[in-house]
C-alpha atoms as one frame of an Amber mdcrd trajectory, in Angstrom:
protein
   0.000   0.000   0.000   1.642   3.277  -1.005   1.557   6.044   1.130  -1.224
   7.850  -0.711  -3.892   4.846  -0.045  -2.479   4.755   3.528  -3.493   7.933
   4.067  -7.163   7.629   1.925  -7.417   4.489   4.583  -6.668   6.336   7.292
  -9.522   9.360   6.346 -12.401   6.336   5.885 -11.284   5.409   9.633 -11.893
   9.095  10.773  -8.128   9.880  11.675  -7.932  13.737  11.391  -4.415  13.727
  10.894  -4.623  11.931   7.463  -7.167  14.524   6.653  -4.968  17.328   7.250
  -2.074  15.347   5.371  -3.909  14.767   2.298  -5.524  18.434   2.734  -2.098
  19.654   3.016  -0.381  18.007  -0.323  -2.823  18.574  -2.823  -4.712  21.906
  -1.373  -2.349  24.156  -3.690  -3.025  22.060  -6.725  -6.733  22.620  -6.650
  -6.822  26.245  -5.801  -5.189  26.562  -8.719  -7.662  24.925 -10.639 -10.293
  27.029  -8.987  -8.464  30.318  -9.059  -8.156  30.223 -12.737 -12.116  29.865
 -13.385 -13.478  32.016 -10.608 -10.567  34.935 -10.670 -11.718  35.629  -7.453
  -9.392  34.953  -4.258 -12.270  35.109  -1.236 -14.083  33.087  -3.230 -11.436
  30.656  -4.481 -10.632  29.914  -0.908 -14.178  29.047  -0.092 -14.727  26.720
  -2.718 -11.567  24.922  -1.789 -12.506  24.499   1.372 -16.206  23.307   0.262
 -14.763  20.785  -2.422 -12.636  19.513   0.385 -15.468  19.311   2.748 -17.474
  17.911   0.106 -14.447  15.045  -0.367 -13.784  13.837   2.653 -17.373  13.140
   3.235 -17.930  11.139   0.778 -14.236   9.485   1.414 -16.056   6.152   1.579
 -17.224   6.275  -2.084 -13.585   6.827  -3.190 -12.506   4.626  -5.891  -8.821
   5.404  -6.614  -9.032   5.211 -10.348  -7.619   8.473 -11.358  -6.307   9.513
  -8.070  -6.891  11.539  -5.159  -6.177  14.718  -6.780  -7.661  14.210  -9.642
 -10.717  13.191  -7.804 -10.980  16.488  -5.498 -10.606  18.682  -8.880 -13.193
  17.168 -10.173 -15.030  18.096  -7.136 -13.414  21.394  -7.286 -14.052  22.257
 -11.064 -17.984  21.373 -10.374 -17.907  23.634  -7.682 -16.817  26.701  -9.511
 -18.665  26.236 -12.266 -21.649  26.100  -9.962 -20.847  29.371  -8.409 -20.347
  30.720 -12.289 -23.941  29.815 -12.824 -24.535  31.608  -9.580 -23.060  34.725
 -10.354 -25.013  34.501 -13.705 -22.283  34.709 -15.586 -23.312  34.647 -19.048
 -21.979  31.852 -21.873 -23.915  33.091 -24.611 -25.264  30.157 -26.831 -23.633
  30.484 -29.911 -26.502  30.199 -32.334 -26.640  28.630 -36.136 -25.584  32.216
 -37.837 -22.025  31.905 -36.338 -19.799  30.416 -38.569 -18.076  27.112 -37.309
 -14.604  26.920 -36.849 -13.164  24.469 -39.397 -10.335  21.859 -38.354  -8.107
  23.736 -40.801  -8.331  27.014 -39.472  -4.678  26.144 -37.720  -3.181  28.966
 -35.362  -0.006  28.967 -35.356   0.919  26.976 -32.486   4.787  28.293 -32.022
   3.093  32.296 -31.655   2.188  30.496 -28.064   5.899  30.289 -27.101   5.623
  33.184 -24.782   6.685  33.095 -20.761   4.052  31.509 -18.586   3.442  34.819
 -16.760   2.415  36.934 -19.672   0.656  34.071 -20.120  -1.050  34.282 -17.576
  -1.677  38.045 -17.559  -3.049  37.428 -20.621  -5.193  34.723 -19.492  -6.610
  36.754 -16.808  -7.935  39.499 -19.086  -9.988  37.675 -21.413 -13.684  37.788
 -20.918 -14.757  35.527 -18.314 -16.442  32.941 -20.778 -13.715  32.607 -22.831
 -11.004  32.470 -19.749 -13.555  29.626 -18.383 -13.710  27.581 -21.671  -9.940
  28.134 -22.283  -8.861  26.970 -18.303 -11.267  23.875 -18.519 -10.468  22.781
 -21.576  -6.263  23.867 -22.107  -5.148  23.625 -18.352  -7.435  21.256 -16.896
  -8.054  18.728 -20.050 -11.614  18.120 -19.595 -12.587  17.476 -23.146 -15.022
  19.906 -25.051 -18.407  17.837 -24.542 -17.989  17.591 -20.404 -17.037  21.317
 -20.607 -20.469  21.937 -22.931 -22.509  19.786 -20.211 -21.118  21.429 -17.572
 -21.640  25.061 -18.612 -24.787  24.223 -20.325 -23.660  24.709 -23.990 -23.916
  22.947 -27.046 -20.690  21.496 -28.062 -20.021  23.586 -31.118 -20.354  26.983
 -28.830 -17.575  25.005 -26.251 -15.340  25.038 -29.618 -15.688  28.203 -30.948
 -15.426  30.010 -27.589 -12.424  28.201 -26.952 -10.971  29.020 -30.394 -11.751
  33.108 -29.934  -9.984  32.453 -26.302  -6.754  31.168 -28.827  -7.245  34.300
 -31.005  -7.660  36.723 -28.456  -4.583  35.636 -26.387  -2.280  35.567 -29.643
  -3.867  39.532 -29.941  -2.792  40.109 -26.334   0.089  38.790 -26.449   1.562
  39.909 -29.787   0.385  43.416 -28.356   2.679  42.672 -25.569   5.718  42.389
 -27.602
C-alpha cells in the first residue's frame, strides 16, 4: 500500500491527521484549478474548502481510479462552475448564424511560445467565458463535450469560444511584444 492509499485508509477510519495530510499536499493544486475559473481569491478559498469538505465526506465512495487529486478537482471544477452559474455569468449560446470553426483554421501553435506569466496576464484578461472555456479545456483537459454539459452549452459553442480564447490571447500577447 503506497503512502497515498495509507493515508485515503486512514480518512475512511476518521483519523484527522490523514485529513490534514492529504488536505495539506494537494490543497495548492486545486486552488489553482479554482483560481483560474473564478478569478476571485475570497471566493477561491471558499470553494476549496467546500470541495474539500465535500471530499472527505464522501471518502467512503472513493474509488482510486484516477487519483486523489484528480478526484478532489473534479469536485473542485464542479464547484466553480456552480458558483459561475450563480453569479449569472453569461456563456452566450452560440446560435446557427455563427460560422463554425473548421479543423483547418490552424493557429499557429509556435506564436504560443511566450513566458508563462504573460501568459497568464493574458489569461486573466480575457472575458470571463472565454477564460472559463480556455482553463477547462487547455489547463485542466476536460474534453469539449464535459465542458459543454457542464456550462450548459452545445458542443459547437464550447469550440468556438475556446478558439476566440486562442485568437484573443495571440492579440494580447503579440500586443505585448
Amino acid at each position: 500500500m503506497n503512502k497515498q492509499e495509507e493515508l485515503i485508509a486512514r480518512c475512511k477510519r476518521g483519523d484527522p491527521a490523514a485529513y490534514a495530510e492529504l488536505y495539506n499536499e494537494h490543497a495548492g493544486a486545486v486552488y489553482n484549478s479554482i483560481i483560474r475559473l473564478v478569478n476571485h481569491t475570497a471566493e477561491a478559498e471558499d470553494i476549496l474548502q467546500e470541495s474539500f469538505v465535500a471530499a472527505f465526506q464522501g471518502i467512503a465512495r472513493y474509488v482510486p481510479t484516477g487519483g486523489f487529486r484528480a478526484w478532489v478537482k473534479k469536485i473542485a471544477i464542479n464547484k466553480s462552475v456552480d458558483w459561475i452559474r450563480k453569479q449569472k455569468i453569461s456563456f452566450v449560446e452560440l446560435g446557427s448564424h455563427l460560422v463554425a470553426v473548421a479543423d483547418d483554421e490552424i493557429i499557429d501553435e509556435a506564436a504560443f511560445q511566450f513566458t508563462m506569466d504573460a501568459i497568464a496576464v493574458a489569461i486573466e484578461s480575457l472575458p470571463h467565458n472565454y477564460r472559463t472555456v480556455f482553463n477547462l479545456y487547455a489547463i485542466e483537459n476536460i474534453p469539449q463535450a464535459e465542458i459543454a454539459q457542464m456550462l450548459g452549452l452545445e458542443n459547437n459553442a464550447v469550440r468556438v469560444q475556446y478558439h476566440r480564447a486562442k485568437q484573443k490571447l495571440l492579440n494580447i500577447l503579440s500586443k505585448q511584444g
